[in-house]
N, C-alpha and C positions, 0 to 999 in steps of 0.2 A: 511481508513484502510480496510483492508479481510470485504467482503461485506458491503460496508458503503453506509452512504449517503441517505438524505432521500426520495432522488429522484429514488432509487437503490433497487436492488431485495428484501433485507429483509425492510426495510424501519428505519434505523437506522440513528438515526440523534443528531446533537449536544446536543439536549434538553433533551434527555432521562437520566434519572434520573443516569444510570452507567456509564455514558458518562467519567465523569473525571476518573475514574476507568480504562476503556476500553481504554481507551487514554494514560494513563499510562504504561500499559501494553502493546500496541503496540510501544512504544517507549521506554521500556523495552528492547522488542525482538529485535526492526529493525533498533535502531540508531545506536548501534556500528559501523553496517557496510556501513550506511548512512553516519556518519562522517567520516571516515576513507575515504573512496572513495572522498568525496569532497574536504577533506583534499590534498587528492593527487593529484588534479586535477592543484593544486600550482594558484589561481588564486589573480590576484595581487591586491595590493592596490587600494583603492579607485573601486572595483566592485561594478556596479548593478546587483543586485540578485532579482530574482523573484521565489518563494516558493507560487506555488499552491496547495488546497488542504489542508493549514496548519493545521487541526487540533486545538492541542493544541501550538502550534508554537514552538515546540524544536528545528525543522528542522531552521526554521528562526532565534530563537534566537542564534542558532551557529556560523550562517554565521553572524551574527553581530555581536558578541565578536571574532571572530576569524581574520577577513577577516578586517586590517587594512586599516580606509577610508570607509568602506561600506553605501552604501545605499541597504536596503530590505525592496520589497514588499511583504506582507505576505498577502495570500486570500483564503477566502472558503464561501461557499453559506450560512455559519452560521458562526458567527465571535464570537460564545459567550464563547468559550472557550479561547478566544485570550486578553481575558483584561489584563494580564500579562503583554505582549508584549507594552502595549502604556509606558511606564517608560522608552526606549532605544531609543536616539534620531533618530538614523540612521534608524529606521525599521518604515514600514507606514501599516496600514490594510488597505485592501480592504475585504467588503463586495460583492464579482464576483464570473459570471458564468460564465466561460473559453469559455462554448457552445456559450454561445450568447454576452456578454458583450466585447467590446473593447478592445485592448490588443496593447502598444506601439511598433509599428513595427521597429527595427532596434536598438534596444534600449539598452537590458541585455546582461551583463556577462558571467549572468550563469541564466539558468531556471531550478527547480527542480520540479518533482512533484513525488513521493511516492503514491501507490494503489488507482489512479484514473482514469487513463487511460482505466483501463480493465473495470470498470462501466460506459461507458460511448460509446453510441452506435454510438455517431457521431466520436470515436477516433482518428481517422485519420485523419480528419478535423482537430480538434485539434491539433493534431501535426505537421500538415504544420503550422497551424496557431504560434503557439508556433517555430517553423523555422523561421519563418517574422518575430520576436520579438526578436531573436539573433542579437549582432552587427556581422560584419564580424570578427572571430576567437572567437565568443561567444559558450559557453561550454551548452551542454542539457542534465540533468541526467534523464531519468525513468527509475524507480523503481516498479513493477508489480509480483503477485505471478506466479508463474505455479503448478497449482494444480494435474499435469496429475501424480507425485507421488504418491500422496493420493487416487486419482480417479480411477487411470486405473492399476494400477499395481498390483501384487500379497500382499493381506496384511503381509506375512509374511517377505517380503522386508521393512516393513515399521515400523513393532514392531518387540519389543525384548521381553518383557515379561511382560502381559500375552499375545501371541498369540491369545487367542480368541474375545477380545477388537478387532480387527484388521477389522474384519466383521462390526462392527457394525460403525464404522470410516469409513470404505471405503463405504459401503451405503450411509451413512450420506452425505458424499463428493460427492459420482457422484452424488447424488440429487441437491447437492448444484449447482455442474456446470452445470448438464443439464437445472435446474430452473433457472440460469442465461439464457445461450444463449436462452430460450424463450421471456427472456425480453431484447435480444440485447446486453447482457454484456458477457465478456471470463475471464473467471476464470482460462485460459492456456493461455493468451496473452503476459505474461513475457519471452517464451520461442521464439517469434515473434520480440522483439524490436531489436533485433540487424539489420535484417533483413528492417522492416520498418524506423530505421533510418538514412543506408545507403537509401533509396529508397529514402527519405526525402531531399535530397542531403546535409547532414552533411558524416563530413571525418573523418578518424582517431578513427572511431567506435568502440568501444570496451565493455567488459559486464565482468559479476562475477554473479554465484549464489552460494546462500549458504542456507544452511536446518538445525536447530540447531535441536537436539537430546534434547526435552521434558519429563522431568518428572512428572510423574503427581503428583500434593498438590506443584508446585512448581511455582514462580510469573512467569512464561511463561507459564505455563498451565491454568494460569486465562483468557491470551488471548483467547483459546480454550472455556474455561469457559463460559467466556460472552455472547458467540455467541449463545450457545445455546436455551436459550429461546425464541432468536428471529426464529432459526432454526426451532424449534418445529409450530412455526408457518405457518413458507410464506413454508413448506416441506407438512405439513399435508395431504395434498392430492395427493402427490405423490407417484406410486406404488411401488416405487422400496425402500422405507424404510419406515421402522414399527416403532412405539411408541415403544416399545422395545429398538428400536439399540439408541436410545436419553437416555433410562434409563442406558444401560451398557455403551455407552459412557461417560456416566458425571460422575457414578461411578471409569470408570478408572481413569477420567481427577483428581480426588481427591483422589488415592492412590499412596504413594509414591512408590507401585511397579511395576508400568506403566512407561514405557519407549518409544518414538515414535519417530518417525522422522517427522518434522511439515514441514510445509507450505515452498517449495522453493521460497525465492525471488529472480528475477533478475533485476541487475542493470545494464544498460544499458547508455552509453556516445558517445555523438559526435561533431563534435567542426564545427560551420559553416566556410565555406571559405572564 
């Protein structure tokens, strides 16, 4: 998810205690437009699917009730959220690191991965690599925020009311993404995939982003929520935002007269030749 992983800037990982919470929540926000999009992608019968990244494995357990015939690989560098998932014949874990671990060349369907690419400083490696694991007419969904709404723009583009939350969110944010790209990771790289996956040699590339309209005390605003403790952390020593803008943030994110525009994801498709 939005800064995961506990290899990754804030150090947030399966194990941590609000994990099934946080997990929740981003799959709250971001499967609507997850399923939908893969739904349309019309992939046939008897697909192999490969869902990196799983999480909690919602993404996975779709394509396996949905996608008559499937076989799904479902993997992330912590599988302990995934015990779920071993009750569905069709669907296998892998405990794997996409960076270094193996991957069946020539193989999938369909490859999905959801907010991992942009924490991951080898990315582009990875995504050729994840190209060689397509069969020929094999489909590649990423899924990545672009944070340059939140970061760089005027906050009053970005709330509705109260305006002065707006300051202490847009701090908060370019903290976040400039403390990435110190550690190799782009917190604007969703707005780059269409681009890298024609470059990729996949065709027929296409994207969506969307930005839902959060209110705050409301279960998308917990996504918001959670982050922050770790925020308060791996930020601290950052100049460009104050102990302050963490307290009037978390205050809005809990009034229901908070209104924002959250996190753009882009989803991004291409279909190998």
């Amino acid at each position: 998810m939005f800064l995961e992983g506990k290899h990754y800037g804030l150090g947030l990982a399966n194990a941590h205690n609000e994990t099934e919470q946080r997990l929740a929540a981003t799959e709250d926000l971001f499967d609507p437009m997850t399923f939908r999009l893969l739904d349309e992608l019309g992939l046939p019968p008897g697909a192999r699917c490969l869902e990196l990244g799983a999480g909690s494995g919602s993404v996975g357990r779709f394509l396996a009730d949905q996608i008559e015939g499937s076989t799904v690989v479902v993997t992330d560098i912590d599988t302990t959220q995934l015990r779920d998932l071993h009750e569905p014949d069709n669907v296998e874990i892998r405990e794997h690191d996409v960076r270094t671990d193996p991957l069946e060349e020539g193989h999938y369907d369909l490859i999905h991965a959801r907010l991992l690419l942009e924490h991951l400083p080898e990315r582009l490696a990875v995504l050729d690599k994840l190209v060689r694991s397509l069969r020929p007419g094999g489909w590649l969904m990423i899924e990545d925020v672009d944070m340059t709404n939140m970061a760089y723009l005027d906050h009053h583009r970005l709330f509705f009311e109260p305006h002065h939350t707006g300051d202490a969110c847009r701090a908060i944010t370019l903290a976040a993404v400039e403390h990435g790209a110190d550690l190799g990771l782009d917190y604007c790289f969703g707005r780059e995939l269409p681009r890298h996956l024609r470059n990729a040699g996949l065709v027929d590339v296409d994207a969506e982003a969307a930005s839902r309209l959060v209110t705050g005390g409301s279960s998308h605003a917990v996504y918001y929520e959670l982050l922050l403790p770790h925020l308060r952390v791996a930020l601290r020593d950052r100049p460009e935002v104050q102990e302050s803008d963490f307290d009037d943030w978390e205050t809005a994110l809990r009034s229901p007269d908070t209104m924002f525009q959250g996190l753009t994801m882009v989803s991004a498709w291409g279909r190998r030749p």
